[in-house]
C-alpha positions in Angstrom: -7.6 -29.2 -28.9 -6.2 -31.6 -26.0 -4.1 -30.1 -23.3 -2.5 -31.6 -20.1 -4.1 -31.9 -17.3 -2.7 -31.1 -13.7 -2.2 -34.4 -12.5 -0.6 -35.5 -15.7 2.1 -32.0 -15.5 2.7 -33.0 -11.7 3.5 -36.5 -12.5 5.4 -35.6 -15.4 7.5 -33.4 -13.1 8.0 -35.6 -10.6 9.1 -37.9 -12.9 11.8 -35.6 -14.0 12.8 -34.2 -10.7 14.0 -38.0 -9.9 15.7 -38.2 -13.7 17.6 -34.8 -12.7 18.4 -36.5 -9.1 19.7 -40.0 -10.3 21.8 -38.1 -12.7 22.8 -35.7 -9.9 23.8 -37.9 -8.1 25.7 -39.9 -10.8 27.5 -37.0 -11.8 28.6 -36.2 -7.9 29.5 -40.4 -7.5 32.1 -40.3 -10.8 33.5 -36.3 -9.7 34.5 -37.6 -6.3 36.2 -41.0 -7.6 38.0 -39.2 -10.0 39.1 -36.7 -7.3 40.2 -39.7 -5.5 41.5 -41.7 -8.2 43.6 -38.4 -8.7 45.0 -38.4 -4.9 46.2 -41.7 -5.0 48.1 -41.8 -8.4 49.6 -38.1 -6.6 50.4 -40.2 -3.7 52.1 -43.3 -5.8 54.0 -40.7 -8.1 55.4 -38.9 -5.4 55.9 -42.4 -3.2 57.8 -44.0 -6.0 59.7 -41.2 -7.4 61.0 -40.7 -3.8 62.2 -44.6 -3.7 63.5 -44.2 -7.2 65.7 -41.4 -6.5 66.9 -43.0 -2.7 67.4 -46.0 -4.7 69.6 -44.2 -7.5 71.9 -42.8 -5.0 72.2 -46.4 -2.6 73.3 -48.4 -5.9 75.7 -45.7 -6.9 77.0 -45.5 -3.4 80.7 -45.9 -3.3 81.8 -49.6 -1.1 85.2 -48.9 0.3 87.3 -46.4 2.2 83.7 -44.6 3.3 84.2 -42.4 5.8 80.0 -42.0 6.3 80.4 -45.9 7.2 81.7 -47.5 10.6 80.8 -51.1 9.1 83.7 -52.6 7.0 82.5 -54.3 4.0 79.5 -52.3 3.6 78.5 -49.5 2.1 76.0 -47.2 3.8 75.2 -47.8 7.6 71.3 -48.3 9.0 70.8 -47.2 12.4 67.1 -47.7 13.8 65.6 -47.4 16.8 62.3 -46.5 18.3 62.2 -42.6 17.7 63.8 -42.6 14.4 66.0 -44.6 11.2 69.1 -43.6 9.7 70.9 -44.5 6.2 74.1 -43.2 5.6 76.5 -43.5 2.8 78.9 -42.4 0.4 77.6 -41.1 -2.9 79.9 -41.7 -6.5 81.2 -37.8 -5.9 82.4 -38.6 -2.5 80.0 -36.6 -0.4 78.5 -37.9 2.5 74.1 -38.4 2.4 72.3 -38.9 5.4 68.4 -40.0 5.1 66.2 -39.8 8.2 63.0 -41.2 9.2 60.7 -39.5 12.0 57.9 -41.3 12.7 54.1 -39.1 13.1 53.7 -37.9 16.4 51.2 -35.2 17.6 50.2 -32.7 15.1 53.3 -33.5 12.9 53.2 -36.2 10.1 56.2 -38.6 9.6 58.5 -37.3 7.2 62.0 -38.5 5.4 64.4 -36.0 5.4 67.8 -35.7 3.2 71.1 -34.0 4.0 74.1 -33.4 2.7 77.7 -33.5 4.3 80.2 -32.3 1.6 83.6 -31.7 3.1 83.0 -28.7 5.2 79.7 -27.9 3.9 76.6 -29.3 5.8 73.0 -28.4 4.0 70.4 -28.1 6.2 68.1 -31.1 6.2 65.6 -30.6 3.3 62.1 -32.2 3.5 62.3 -35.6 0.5 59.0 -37.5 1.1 56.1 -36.5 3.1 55.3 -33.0 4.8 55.2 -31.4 8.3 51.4 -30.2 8.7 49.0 -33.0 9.8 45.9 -31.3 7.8 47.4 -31.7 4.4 50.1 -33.6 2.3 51.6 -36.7 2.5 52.6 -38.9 5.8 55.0 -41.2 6.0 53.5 -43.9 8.3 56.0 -46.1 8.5 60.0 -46.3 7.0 61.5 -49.5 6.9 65.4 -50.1 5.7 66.4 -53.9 5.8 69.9 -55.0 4.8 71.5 -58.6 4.3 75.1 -58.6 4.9 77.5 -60.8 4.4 77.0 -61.3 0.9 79.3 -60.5 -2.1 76.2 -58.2 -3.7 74.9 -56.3 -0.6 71.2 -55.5 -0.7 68.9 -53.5 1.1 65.1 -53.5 1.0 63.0 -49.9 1.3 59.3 -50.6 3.0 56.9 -46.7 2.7 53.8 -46.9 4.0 52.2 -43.3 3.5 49.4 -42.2 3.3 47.3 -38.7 2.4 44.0 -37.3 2.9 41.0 -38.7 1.2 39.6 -35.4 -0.9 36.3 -36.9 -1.3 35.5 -37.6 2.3 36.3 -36.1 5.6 38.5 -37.6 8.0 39.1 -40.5 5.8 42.6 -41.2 4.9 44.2 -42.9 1.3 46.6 -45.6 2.1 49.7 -46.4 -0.4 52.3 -49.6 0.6 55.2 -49.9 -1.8 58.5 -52.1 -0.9 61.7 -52.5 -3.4 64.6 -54.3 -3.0 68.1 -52.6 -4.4 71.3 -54.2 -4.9 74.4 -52.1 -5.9 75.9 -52.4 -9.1 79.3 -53.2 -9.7 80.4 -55.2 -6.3 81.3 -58.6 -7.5 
């Protein structure tokens, strides 16, 4: 009767130690790309859906006699500057919709924020795309609203650079960039 010898078990379990380690390994390399692979289609979702609905409301914004715009001609007002960005108009039932960029500062991420003026009634500004604590959730980076003017179809152009935390590695960050133009429908 033939057995195994010591040397040949060692080796035999040293071979298999590295099988179990490659496949370890393997098995840890597709977990945390699918982890990530998750974040970022969270992050698009969330980013586009946002830009979608913002979008919605800008085309159905109402052109004339708005009381949410100072600029004749136009409807919905941009006001930027270096702390924050504004976009106001009218929506199709008359009330007035106010978004807001703020920009990250110290320990608070940038955020878009939504409100709306109906008549009397002001809601308090609720949180649309990104979130307040640094250490999870989504941060607006940067907001961009460009307009051309002076055309019969006006237009606007929406820039979002955001960005969330990378679940597979600490301290890393998952970068999404998405930029649409909107026209309004019905202006000619």
């Amino acid at each position: 009767m033939k057995s195994f010898t010591l040397i040949e078990l060692i080796i035999g379990l040293v071979i298999f130690g590295f099988i179990l380690f490659f496949l370890g390994s393997l098995l840890s390399s597709v977990t945390s790309t699918e982890f990530r692979a998750i974040a970022v289609q969270r992050l698009a979702s969330q980013t586009r859906t946002a830009l979608e609905v913002l979008g919605r409301e800008v085309r159905l914004a109402q052109k004339n006699g708005n009381p949410c715009t100072p600029v004749l001609g136009q409807s919905f007002d941009i006001t930027q500057d270096v702390s924050s960005l504004t976009l106001k108009f009218k929506d199709f039932d008359g009330r007035c919709i106010i978004y807001s960029y703020t920009p990250p500062s110290a320990g608070v991420n940038g955020a878009i924020k939504k409100q709306i003026i109906d008549g009397p009634k002001i809601s308090p500004q609720i949180l649309f795309l990104g979130t307040q604590a640094i250490s999870n959730g989504i941060n607006v980076k940067s907001f961009l609203i460009t307009s051309l003017a002076g055309v019969p179809q006006s237009r606007i152009t929406l820039i979002a650079d955001v960005q969330t935390n990378d679940p597979t590695s600490a301290g890393a960050f998952i970068d999404f960039y998405l930029q649409t133009t909107l026209s309004q429908r019905g202006l000619l």
